[in-house]
C-alpha positions in Angstrom: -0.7 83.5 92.3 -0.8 86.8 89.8 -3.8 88.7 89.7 -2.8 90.9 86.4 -2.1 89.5 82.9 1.3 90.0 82.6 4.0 89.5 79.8 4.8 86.3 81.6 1.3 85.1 82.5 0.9 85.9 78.5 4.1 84.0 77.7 2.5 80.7 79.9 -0.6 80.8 78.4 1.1 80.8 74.8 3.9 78.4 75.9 1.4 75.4 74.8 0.1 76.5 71.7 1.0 77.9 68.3 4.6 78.0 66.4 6.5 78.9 69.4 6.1 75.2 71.2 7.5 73.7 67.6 10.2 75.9 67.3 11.4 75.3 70.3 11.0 71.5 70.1 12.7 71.8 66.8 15.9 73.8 68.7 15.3 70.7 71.7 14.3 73.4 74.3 12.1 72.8 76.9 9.3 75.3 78.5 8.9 74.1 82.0 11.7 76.1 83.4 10.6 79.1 81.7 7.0 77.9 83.2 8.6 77.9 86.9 9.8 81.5 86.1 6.7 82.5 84.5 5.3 81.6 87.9 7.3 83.6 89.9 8.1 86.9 88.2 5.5 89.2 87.6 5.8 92.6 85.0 3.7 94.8 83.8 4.5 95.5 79.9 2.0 93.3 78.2 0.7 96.3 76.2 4.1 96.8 74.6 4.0 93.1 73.7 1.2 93.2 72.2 2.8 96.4 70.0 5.4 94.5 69.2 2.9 91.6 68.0 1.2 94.0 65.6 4.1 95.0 64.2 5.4 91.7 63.5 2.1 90.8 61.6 2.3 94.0 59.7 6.2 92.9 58.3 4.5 89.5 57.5 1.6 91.1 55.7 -0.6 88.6 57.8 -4.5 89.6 57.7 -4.8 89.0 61.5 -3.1 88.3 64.3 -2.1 85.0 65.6 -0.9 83.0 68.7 2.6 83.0 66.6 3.1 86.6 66.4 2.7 86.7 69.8 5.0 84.3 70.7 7.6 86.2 68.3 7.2 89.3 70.4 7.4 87.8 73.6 10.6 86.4 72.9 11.5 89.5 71.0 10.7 91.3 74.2 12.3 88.8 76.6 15.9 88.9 74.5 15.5 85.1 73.5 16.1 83.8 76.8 13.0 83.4 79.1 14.0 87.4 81.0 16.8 84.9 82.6 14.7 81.8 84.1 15.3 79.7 81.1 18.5 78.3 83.1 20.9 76.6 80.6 18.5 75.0 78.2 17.5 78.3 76.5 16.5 79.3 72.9 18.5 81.9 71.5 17.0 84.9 70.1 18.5 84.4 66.4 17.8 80.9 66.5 14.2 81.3 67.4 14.2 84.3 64.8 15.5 82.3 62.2 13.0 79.1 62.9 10.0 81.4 63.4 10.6 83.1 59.9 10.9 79.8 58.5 7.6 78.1 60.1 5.5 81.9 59.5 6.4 81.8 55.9 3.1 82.6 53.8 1.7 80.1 51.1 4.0 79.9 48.5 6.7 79.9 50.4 8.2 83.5 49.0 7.3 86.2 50.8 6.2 89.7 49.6 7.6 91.2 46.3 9.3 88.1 45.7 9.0 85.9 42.0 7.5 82.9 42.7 9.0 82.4 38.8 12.4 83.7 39.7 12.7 81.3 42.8 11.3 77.9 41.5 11.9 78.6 37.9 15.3 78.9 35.2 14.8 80.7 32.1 15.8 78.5 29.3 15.7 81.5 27.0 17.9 83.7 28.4 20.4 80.6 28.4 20.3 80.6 25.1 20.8 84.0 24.7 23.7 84.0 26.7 25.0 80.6 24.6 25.0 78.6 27.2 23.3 75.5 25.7 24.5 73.4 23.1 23.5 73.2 19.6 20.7 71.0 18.8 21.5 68.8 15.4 18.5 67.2 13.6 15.1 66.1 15.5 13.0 69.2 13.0 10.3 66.5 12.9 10.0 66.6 16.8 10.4 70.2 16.7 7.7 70.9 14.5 5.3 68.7 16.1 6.0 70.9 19.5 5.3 73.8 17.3 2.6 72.8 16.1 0.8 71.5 19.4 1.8 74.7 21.3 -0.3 76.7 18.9 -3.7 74.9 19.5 -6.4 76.4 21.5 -7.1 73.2 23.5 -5.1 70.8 24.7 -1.7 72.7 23.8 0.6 70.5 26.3 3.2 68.5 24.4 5.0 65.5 26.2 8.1 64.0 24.9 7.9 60.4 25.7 11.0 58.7 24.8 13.7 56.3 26.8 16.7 57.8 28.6 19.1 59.4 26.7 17.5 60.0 23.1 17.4 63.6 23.9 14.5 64.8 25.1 15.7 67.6 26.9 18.3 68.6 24.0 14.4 68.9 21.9 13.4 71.4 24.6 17.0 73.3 24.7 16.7 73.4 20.8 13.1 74.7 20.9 14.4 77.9 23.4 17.4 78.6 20.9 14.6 78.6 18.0 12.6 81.0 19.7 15.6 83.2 20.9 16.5 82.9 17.0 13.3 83.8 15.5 13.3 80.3 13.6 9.4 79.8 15.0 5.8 80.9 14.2 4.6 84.1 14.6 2.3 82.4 18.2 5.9 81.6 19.5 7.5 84.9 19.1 9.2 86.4 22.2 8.0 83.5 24.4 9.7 82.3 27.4 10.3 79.4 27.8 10.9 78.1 31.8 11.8 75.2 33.4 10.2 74.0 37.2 13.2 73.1 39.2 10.9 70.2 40.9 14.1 69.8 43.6 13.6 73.6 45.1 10.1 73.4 45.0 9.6 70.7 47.1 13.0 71.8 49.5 11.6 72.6 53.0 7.7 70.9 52.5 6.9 69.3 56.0 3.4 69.6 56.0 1.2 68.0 53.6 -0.4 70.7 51.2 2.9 72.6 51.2 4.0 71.3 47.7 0.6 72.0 46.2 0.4 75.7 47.5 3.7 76.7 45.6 2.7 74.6 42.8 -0.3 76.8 42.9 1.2 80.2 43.3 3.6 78.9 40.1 0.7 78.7 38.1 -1.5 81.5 38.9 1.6 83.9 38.7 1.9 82.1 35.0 -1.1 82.8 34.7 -1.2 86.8 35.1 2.1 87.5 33.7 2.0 90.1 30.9 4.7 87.7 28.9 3.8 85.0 27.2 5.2 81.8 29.1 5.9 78.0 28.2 6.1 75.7 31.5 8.9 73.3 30.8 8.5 70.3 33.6 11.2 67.7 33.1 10.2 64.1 34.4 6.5 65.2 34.9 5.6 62.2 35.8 7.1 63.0 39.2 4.1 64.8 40.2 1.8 62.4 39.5 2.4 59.7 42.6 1.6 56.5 41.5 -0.4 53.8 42.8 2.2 52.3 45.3 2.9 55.9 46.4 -0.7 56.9 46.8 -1.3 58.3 50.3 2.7 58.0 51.4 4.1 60.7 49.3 3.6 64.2 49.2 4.6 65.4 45.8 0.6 64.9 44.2 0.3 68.1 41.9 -2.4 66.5 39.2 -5.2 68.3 41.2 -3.4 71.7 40.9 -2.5 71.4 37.0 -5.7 70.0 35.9 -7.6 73.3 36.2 -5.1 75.2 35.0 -4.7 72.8 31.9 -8.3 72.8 31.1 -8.8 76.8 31.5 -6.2 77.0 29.1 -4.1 79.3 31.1 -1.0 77.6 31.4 0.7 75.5 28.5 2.8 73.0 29.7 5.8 71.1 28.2 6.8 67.6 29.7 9.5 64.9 29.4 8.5 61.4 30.8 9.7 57.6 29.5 7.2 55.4 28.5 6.7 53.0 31.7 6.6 56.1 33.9 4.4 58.0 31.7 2.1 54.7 31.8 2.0 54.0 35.4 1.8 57.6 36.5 -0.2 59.9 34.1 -1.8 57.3 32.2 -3.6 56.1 35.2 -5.6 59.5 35.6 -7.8 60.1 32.4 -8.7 63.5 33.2 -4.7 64.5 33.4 -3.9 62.6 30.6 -6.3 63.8 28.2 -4.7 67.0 28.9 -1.7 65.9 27.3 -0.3 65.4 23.6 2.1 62.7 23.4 5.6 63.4 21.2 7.2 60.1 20.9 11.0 60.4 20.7 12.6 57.3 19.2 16.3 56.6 19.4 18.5 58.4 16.3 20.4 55.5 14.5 24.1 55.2 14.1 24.7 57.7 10.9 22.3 60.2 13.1 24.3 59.9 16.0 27.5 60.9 14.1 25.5 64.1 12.8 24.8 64.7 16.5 28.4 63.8 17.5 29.8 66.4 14.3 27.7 69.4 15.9 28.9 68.9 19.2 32.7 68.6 18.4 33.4 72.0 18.8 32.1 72.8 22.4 34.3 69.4 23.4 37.0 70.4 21.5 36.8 73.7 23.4 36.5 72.2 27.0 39.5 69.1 26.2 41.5 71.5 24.2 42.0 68.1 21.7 41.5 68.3 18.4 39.1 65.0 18.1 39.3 63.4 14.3 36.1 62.4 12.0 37.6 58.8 13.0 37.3 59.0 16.6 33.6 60.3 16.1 32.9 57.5 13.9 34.3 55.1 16.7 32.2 56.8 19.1 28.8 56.0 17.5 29.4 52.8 15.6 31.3 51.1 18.7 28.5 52.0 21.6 26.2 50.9 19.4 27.1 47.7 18.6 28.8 47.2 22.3 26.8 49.1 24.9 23.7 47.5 25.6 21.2 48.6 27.8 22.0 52.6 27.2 20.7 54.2 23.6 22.0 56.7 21.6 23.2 59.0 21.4 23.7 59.6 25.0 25.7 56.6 25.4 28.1 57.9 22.3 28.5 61.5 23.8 29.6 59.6 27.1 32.1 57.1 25.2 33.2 60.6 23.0 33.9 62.6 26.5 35.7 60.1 28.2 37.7 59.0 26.1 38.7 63.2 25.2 39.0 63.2 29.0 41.6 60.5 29.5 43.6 62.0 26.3 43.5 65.4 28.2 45.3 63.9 31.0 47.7 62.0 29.3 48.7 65.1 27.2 49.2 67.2 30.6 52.1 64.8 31.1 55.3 63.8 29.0 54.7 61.4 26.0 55.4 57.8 26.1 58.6 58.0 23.9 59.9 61.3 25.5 59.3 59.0 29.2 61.1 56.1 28.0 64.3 58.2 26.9 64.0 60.0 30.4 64.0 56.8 32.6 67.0 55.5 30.1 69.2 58.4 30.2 69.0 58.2 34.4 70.0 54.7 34.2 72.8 55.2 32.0 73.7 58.5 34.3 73.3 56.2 37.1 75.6 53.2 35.5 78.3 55.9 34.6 78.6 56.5 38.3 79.0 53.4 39.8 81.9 53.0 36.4 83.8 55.5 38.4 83.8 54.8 42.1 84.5 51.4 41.0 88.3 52.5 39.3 88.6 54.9 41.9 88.2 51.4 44.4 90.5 50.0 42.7 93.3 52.4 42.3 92.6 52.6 46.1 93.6 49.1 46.3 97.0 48.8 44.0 98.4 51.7 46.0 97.9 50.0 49.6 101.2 48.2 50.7 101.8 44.3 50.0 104.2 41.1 51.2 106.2 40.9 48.6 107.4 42.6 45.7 106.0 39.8 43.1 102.2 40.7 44.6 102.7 43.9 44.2 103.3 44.1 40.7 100.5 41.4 40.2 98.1 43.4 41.8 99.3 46.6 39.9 98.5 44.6 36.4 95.6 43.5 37.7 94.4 46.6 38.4 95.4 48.3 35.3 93.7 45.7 33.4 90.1 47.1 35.1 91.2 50.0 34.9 91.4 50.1 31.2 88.1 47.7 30.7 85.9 50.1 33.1 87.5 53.3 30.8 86.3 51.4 27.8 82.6 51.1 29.4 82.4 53.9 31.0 83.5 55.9 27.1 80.6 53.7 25.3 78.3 54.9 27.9 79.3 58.2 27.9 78.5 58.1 23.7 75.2 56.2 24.2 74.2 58.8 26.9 75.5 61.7 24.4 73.1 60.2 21.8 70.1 59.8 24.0 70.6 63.2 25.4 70.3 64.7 21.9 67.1 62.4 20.9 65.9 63.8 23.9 66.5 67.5 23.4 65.0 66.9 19.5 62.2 65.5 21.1 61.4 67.6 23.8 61.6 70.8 21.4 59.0 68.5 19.1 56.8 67.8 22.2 56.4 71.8 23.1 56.1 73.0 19.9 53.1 71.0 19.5 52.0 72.0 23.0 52.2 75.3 21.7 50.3 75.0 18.3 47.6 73.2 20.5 47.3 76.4 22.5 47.0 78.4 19.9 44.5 76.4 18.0 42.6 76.7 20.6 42.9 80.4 21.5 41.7 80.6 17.5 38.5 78.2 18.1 37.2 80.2 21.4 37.7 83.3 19.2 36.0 81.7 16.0 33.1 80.3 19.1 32.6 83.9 20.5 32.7 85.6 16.9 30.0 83.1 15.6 27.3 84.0 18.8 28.3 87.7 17.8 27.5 87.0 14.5 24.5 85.1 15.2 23.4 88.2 18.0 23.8 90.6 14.8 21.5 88.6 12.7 18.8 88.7 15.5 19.2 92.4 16.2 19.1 93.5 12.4 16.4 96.0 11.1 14.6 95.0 14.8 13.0 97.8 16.8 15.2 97.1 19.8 18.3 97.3 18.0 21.1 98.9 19.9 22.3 102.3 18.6 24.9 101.6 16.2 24.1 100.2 12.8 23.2 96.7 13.1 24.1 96.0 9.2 27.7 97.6 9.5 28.1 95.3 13.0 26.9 92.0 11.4 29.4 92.4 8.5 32.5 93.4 10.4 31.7 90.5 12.6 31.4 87.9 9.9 34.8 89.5 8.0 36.1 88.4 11.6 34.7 85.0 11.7 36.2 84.5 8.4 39.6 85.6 9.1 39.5 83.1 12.4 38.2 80.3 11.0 40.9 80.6 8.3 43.5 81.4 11.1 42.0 77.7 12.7 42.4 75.7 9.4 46.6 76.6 8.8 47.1 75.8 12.3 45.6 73.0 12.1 47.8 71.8 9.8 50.5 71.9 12.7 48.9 70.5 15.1 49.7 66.5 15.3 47.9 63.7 14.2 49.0 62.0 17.5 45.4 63.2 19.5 42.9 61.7 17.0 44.9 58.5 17.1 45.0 58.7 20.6 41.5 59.3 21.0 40.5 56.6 18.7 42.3 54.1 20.2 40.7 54.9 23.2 37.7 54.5 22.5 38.0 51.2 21.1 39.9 50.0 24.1 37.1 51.0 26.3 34.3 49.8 24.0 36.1 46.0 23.6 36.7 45.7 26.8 33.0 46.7 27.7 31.7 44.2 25.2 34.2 41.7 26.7 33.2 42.4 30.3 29.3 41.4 28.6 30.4 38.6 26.8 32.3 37.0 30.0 29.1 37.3 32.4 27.0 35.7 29.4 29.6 32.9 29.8 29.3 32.3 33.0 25.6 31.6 33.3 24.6 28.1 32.3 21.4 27.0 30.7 19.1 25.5 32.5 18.9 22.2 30.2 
C-alpha cells in the first residue's frame, strides 16, 4: 500500500463521492478498473491537481471548492482516461467535460454574464417592431381593461380567462403593438412586454428545486432591471400543479411568484381557460387573490368576419390568392353553424387557411379545363396513330401474292375500300385535333396571363405591406427625441405618397386578376364545412336511444 497522497490515492478517495461518480454513471462507465490502477500506480503531482482545481472553481465563479472541482481536474490532469488503467470502458475527456459543465451549472442555470431574460424569455415588443405579429381587430374592451389593471398599485396582474381559441393571446400580441405604437397610457410607455417560454425553462430540470431556482433568478432579474417590464405567462396555470399532481410533478412555481406578486415587483400577465384556471389557481387563495380575472368570451359571427377582413392581407400574402369578401363570409358563418366543439374565431381562421391552402396547390398545377383538353388531344394523337399503321397493314396485305387472279382483285377492292374509310377518319381526326390544339393554345395563353397578373398583384401587395410598417415606423419616429437624422416629417410623407401610388397600382391589377380563386375558395370551404357537418350528423345517427 502507498504511503503518500497521491493524484491517484486523491482520484480513489473522490471516485465515490461528488459529480464525478454521476457523470460517469450517466456516460455508463465504471470506476473499479480505474480503482485497481489507482491501487497500483503511484505519482506525485497532487499539488498541481489541486491548482488545476482552483482554477476550475475560479472559471465557475464558485465560492469554495468542492469534491466536483476536484474531480474535473483529476480527469483534466489524467487526459480523460484513468492515466491508461481505465482499460476499454473509459470516459472520454470531452464527454466528461461536457457532462460536468452541465451537472456544475450554477442556480439559474445561465452562467456568468449571461440574461436570464434573454435565455428564458421572447420580447413581444421588439416583434412588433419588427412586424412580425398580426394585426389585432376589435377586443378594445379587453384591451382597456388590461390597461387599466396594469396601472394599479396592488394587485396589477391581469388574467385572460377565456376557452381555446377566442384569442387570448392575439389580446396580448395587440397590447405589445399598442405599446410599440404609443396607442397606451402614459404608465405603459416604453414598456416591454415578455413572454416566459415555460418549455426552455423547465428543459434539463432533474432535480427537484431546479425549476423554482430559474423561476427565481427570472423574477429577481425582473425585478432590478432599469426597464420597465410586463411578464407575459401563457397557460399559467401550468405552474400551479394541481391536486392530482401534488407531490409527482415538478413544475410548482406558486411559492416563487407569490412574493414577488405581493411586493409588487413583478406584474404579471396570464392566459388560462376557465376549468384549468379553477382547478389550478383557484385552489390556492393566496395566489389567486393576486390575480385580476379578464374574461374573454367568444366574438360572434359578424365579429369574426371583422377579424377574418383584417387578417386577409397577411394570407393573401403567404397563399398568393386573392380571397373574395364571399369566401370570408363562408368562413365565419359555415364554422359556426357546422363546427362544434371549437369557437370562433379560431375555428374560422383554420377553415379560411385551409381552404387558401388547398387552392394554392391546385393553382401550382394546370386547370381543370386546360387538363381535360390535354388528356383529349393525346388520345386523339394516339388514335391518329393506330389510323395509319392500320392502312399501312393493309396495303402490306393487297401487295402479297394470291391463288388466283379473281382473289387478287377481291382483295385489292377490299383493301381500297379501308383504305379510303381509314383516310376519312383519320382527316376528321386530324380537324378535331387541329381544333383542340388551338382551344388549347388560347387557353394556355389565358392560364399564364393570369399566372402572371397573380404575380404581380402580389409583388404590388408585399410592397403596399412593407410601405404601410414604413409608414407606420414614420408616424412613431415623428417630432420623437430618438428620431433618426433625417427629417422625420419629409420621410413620413414620401412614404405615404408611396403607399398611395401601390395601393392604387393593387386595385387596377386587381381588375385582371380572375374571379376563378374566390370561387374556388368558396367552394371549398363549403365542401369541407358540409361534409364536416355530415360526418356529425352521421355519428348522431348511429347512436340509438336508450328507450
Amino acid at each position: 500500500m502507498s504511503k503518500t497522497v497521491d493524484r491517484e490515492s486523491l482520484y480513489l478517495a473522490l471516485s465515490a463521492a461528488g459529480v464525478a461518480l454521476s457523470a460517469c454513471s450517466l456516460a455508463s462507465v465504471y470506476l473499479k478498473p480505474r480503482r485497481r490502477y489507482a491501487e497500483e500506480v503511484i505519482g506525485p503531482d497532487v499539488e498541481y491537481v489541486l491548482s488545476r482545481a482552483q482554477a476550475i472553481q475560479q472559471e465557475n465563479s464558485s465560492p469554495v471548492l468542492t469534491v466536483d472541482h476536484l474531480n474535473s481536474a483529476l480527469e483534466k490532469v489524467q487526459g480523460g482516461g484513468g492515466g491508461g488503467g481505465g482499460g476499454g470502458d473509459q470516459l472520454t475527456k470531452a464527454e466528461l467535460e461536457a457532462t460536468m459543465k452541465q451537472m456544475l451549472m450554477p442556480p439559474g442555470g445561465v452562467m456568468d454574464g449571461e440574461s436570464v431574460l434573454d435565455k428564458f424569455t421572447n420580447d413581444l415588443t421588439a416583434a412588433a417592431r419588427r412586424g412580425q405579429l398580426d394585426p389585432l381587430v376589435g377586443r378594445d374592451g379587453e384591451l382597456r381593461r388590461l390597461c387599466h389593471i396594469l396601472l394599479r398599485r396592488t394587485k396589477n396582474n391581469p388574467v385572460l380567462v377565456g376557452e381555446p381559441g377566442v384569442g387570448k393571446t392575439a389580446i396580448v400580441e395587440g397590447l405589445a403593438q399598442r405599446i410599440v405604437a404609443g396607442d397606451v397610457p402614459p404608465g405603459l410607455l416604453g414598456a416591454s412586454l415578455l413572454e416566459l417560454d415555460l418549455a426552455a425553462l423547465a428543459a434539463g430540470c432533474m432535480m427537484p428545486g431546479e425549476f423554482e431556482e430559474r423561476l427565481k433568478a427570472v423574477c429577481v432579474e425582473v425585478a432590478e432591471s432599469s426597464r420597465k417590464i410586463i411578464l407575459f405567462i401563457d397557460d399559467i396555470h401550468n405552474l400551479v400543479p394541481n391536486a392530482a399532481q401534488q407531490g409527482a410533478s415538478m413544475l410548482d412555481g406558486s411559492a416563487i411568484l407569490k412574493p414577488a406578486l405581493a411586493r409588487g415587483t413583478l406584474r404579471c400577465l396570464g392566459c388560462s381557460s376557465p376549468d384549468k384556471f379553477k382547478k389550478t389557481i383557484e385552489k390556492d387563495p393566496g395566489l389567486e387573490r393576486r390575480f385580476q380575472q379578464v374574461a374573454v368570451d367568444p366574438p360572434n359571427v359578424e365579429q369574426a368576419t371583422s377579424i377574418l377582413r383584417g387578417l386577409r392581407p397577411r394570407y393573401e400574402r403567404h397563399h398568393g390568392i386573392t380571397i373574395s369578401e364571399a369566401a370570408l363570409l363562408a368562413a365565419a358563418q359555415l364554422s359556426a353553424r357546422y363546427i362544434s366543439g371549437r369557437y370562433l374565431p379560431d375555428k374560422a381562421i383554420d377553415c379560411l387557411d385551409e381552404a387558401a391552402a388547398q387552392v394554392k396547390m391546385e393553382a401550382g398545377s394546370a386547370p381543370e379545363a386546360l387538363d381535360a383538353l390535354n388528356r383529349k388531344i393525346t388520345t386523339l394523337q394516339t388514335e391518329l396513330g393506330q389510323l395509319a399503321s392500320r392502312a399501312g397493314e393493309d396495303s402490306g396485305d393487297s401487295s402479297s401474292g394470291g391463288s388466283s387472279f379473281m382473289a387478287s382483285m377481291a382483295r385489292a377492292r377490299g383493301s381500297a375500300e379501308k383504305d379510303a374509310t381509314a383516310a376519312k377518319c383519320a382527316q376528321a381526326v386530324r380537324l378535331q385535333l387541329a381544333e383542340l390544339q388551338e382551344q388549347q393554345a388560347v387557353l394556355a395563353a389565358e392560364v399564364a396571363a393570369e399566372k402572371e397578373a397573380e404575380q404581380e398583384l402580389q409583388d404590388l401587395r408585399n410592397n403596399v405591406l412593407r410601405l404601410r410598417f414604413e409608414v407606420d415606423y414614420a408616424s412613431r419616429m415623428d417630432g420623437r427625441p430618438d428620431a433618426p437624422g433625417e427629417d422625420a416629417a419629409a420621410s413620413l410623407a414620401e412614404k405615404q405618397e408611396q403607399l398611395a401610388e401601390a395601393q392604387a397600382a393593387v386595385q387596377v391589377c386587381a381588375l385582371r386578376v380572375p374571379t376563378y380563386t374566390a370561387r374556388a375558395l368558396y367552394c371549398v370551404a363549403s365542401h369541407d364545412l358540409a361534409t364536416a357537418a355530415h360526418g356529425n350528423r352521421q355519428r348522431c345517427n348511429t347512436v340509438a336511444p336508450d328507450t
